[in-house]
N, C-alpha and C positions, 0 to 999 in steps of 0.2 A: 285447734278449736278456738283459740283466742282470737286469734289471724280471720278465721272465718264471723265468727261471732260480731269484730270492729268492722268487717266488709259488708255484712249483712244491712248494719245501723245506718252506715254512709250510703249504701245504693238505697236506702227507702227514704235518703232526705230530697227531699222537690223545692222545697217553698223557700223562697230568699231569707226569710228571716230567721231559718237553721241555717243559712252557711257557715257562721263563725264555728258552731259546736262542730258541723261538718269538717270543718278544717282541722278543726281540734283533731279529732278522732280519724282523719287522713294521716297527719302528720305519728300520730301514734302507734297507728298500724305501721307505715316507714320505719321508722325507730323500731319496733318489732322485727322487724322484716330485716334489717341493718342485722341488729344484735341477732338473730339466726343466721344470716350468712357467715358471722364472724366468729359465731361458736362451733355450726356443725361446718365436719369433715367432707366435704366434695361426694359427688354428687349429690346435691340437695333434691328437695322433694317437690316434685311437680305442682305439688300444689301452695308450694309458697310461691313457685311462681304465675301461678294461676292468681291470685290474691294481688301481688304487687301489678299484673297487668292492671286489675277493674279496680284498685285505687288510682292509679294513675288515670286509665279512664273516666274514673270521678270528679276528680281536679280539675283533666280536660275538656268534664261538659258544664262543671263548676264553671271557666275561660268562656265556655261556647256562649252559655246563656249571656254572660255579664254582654260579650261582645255584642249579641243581637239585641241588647235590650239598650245599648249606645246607639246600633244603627236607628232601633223604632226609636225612640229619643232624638235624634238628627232629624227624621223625618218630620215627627211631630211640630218641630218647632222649624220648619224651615219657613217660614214665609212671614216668620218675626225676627229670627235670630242667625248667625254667622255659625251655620255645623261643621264646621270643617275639627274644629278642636274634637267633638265627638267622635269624627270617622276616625282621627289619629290616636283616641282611646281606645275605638273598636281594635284599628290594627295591631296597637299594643297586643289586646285580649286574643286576638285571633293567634300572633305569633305565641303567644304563651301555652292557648290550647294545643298548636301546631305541636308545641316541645311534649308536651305531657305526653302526647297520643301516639309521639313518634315513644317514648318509652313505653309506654305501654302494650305497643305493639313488639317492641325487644324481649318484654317479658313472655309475651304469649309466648313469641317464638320459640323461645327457650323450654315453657310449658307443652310446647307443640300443638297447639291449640290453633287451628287451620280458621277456624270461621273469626273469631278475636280476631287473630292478626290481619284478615281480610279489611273487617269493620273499621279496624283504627286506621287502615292505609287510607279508607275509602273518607275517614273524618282529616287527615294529615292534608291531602291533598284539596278538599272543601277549606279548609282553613287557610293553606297556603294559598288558593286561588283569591282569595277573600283578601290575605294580603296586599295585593297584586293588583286588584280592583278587579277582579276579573271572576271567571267560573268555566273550571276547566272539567265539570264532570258530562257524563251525556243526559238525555231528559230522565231515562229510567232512574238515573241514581241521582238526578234533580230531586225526582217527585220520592226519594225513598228517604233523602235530607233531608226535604219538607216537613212529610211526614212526620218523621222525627222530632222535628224540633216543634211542631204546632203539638203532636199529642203526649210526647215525652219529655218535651222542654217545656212549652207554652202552658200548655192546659194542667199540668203538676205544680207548674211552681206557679202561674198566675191564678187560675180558675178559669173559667170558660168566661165570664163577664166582664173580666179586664182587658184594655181598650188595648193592650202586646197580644194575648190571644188572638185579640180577631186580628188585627196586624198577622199574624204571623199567620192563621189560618188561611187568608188571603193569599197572600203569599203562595201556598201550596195549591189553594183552588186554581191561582193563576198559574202555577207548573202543571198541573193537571191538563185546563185548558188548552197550552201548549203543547201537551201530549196527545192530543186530539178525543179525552176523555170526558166528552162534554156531559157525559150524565154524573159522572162520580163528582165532576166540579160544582156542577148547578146544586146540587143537594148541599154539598159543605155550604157553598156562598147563599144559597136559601137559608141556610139553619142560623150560620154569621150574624145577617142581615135581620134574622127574626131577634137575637138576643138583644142586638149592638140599639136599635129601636126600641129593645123595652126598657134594657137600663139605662141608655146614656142618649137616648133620643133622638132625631134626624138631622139634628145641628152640630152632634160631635164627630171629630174630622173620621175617626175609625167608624164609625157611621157610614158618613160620605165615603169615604174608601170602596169600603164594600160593595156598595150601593151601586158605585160607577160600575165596580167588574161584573156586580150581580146582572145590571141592567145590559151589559154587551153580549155575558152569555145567554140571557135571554131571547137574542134575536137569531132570526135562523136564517142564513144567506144561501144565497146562492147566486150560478154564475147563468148567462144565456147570451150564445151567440151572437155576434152580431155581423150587419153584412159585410162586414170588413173581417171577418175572419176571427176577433179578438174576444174573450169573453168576459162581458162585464159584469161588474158584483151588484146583486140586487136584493132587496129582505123579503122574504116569503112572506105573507101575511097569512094568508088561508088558504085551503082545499075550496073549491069552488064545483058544488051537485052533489055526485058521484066520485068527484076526486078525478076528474080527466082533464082541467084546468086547474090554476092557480094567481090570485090574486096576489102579485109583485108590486115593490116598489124601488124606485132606482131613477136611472144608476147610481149607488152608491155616493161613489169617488167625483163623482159631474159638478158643476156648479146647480145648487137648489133648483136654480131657474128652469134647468130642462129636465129636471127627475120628475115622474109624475107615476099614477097608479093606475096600471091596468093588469088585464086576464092573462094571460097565456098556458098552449098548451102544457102538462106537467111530463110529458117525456121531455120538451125540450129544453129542462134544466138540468144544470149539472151541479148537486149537490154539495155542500162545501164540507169537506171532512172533517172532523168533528161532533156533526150536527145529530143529535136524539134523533132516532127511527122507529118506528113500530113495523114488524113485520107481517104481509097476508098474503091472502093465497098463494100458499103454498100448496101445490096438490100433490106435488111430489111423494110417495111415502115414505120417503127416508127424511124428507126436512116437512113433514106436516107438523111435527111436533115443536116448529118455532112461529108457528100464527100465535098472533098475538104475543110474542117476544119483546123486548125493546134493547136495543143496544146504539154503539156509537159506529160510524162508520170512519175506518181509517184507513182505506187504501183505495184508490181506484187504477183500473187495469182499462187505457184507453184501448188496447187493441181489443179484446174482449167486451169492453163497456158495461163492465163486472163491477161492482163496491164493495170491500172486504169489508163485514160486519161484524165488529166484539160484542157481544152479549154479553148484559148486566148479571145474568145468572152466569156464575161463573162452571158450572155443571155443563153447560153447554160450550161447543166448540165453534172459533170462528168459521163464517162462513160466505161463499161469495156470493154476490146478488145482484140480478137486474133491477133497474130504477122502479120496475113495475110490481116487485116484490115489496116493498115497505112503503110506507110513507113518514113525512115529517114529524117528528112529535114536538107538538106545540105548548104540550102541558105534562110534565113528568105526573105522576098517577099518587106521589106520596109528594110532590112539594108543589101544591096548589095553591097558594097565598090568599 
């Protein structure tokens, strides 16, 4: 009950300026945990080892945060000062989480505690990549480390106003991004961008940050043949009537000199994955029930000429669709600025 009672105080500490007591009452539980293995007789009780996992686990997000708030710190000051000494404090922090988490995860196992031991292999290995300079996880458990650390690291121990929050929040918008989940991104990086603007203004660099990615996902691309076979990238601006043209602008990637803005038909785009959609006519009666949907588009099936749609509502199941089933969404319906 003691054992439970010191794990209970240590997982509700967030904010920096508990970690000394935190350690304190880390370090106490240990010594608890010590002196029970040394008095009772084999096999002990699962739930002392349940308890020495999510201490160590504590330690090790105690490690994770210090580390990430060296790299934001690095970044912060790179265009006055030499960060190299910051990243070799990070790696310190990161080896040390690395240690914690790999006990931690000894412990579960011993607990037999199937999802724990998961969790910590899945922190063991983000830390060691981090080591390394590197990131050896795939996007899923990119955006699932994000997450984590923006709502469970960032926003507990800084507040949502502090200029690591939106650092770190970015960060995840921009894993999102790269998962091709352009609506769940644009909302974070909208809401970012509306704080980072009221308390610290358009001139602080966590501002700027944002601001930049806010504004990329903003734009909605796409690609259109050319007589050479190749397809170049160009930004949608709008539906043009009825929606059976589209006013583009492009190429992209060209020198300024020869991009210029004209119509084209809106079959002969090919959408860039990622991009907000709104879905309609559907007459179908088994998908009438997603007119008026909005989701991201993440796969295209050139033989078919099909685009696998993820729906925002998550009640609904992807589904595949002609270019002539949705269109662009140029304005999310909850982050209109």
């Amino acid at each position: 009950v003691k054992l439970r009672a010191f794990t209970d105080i240590t997982c509700q500490v967030h904010r920096q300026t508990q970690r000394k007591e935190a350690e304190q009452v880390t370090n106490t539980i240990l010594s608890l945990i010590e002196q029970t293995k040394q008095r009772t007789v084999p096999p002990l009780s699962r739930e002392i080892f349940l308890v020495e996992g999510q201490v160590y686990d504590c330690l090790g997000n105690f490690s994770l945060y210090e580390a990430i708030t060296f790299l934001i710190e690095a970044h912060d000051v790179h265009d006055c000062l030499g960060n190299s000494n910051l990243h070799e404090v990070a790696k310190i922090c990161f080896k040390i989480a690395a240690d914690y988490y790999e006990k931690a995860r000894d412990a579960s196992k011993m607990a037999v505690d199937d999802v724990a031991v998961t969790q910590s292999e899945g922190k063991i290995a983000y830390a060691k990549s981090k080591i390394n300079g590197g990131n050896c996880m795939s996007l899923g458990e990119t955006i699932k480390y994000h997450r984590y650390l923006y709502e469970q690291g960032a926003v507990k121990n800084f507040g949502e106003h502090d200029p690591r929050t939106t650092n770190a929040g970015n960060q995840f918008g921009c894993s999102l991004k790269d998962a091709l989940r352009g609506i769940e991104a644009e909302r974070l990086l909208t809401k970012l961008l509306a704080i980072s603007l009221r308390v610290h203004g358009p001139d602080h660099d966590a501002t700027k940050r944002v601001e930049s990615a806010f504004s990329k996902i903003k734009v909605r691309y796409v690609r259109i043949e050319s007589r050479s076979g190749t397809k170049e990238l160009f930004q949608c601006l709008r539906y043009i009537g009825g929606g059976g043209r589209c006013e583009v602008h492009g190429p992209i990637n060209s020198n300024k000199e020869y991009a210029k803005t004209f119509t084209v038909a809106t079959e002969a785009l090919f959408v860039v994955l990622g991009t907000p959609v709104i879905c309609h006519t559907m007459e179908d009666l088994h998908l009438h029930h997603i007119n008026g949907k909005i989701g991201d588009l993440r796969d295209w099936d050139a033989e078919s000429k099909h685009y696998m749609v993820h729906f925002d509502d998550n009640n609904i199941e992807p589904c595949s669709l002609r270019s002539s089933n949705f269109r662009i969404l140029f304005e999310l319906p909850d982050c209109i600025r």
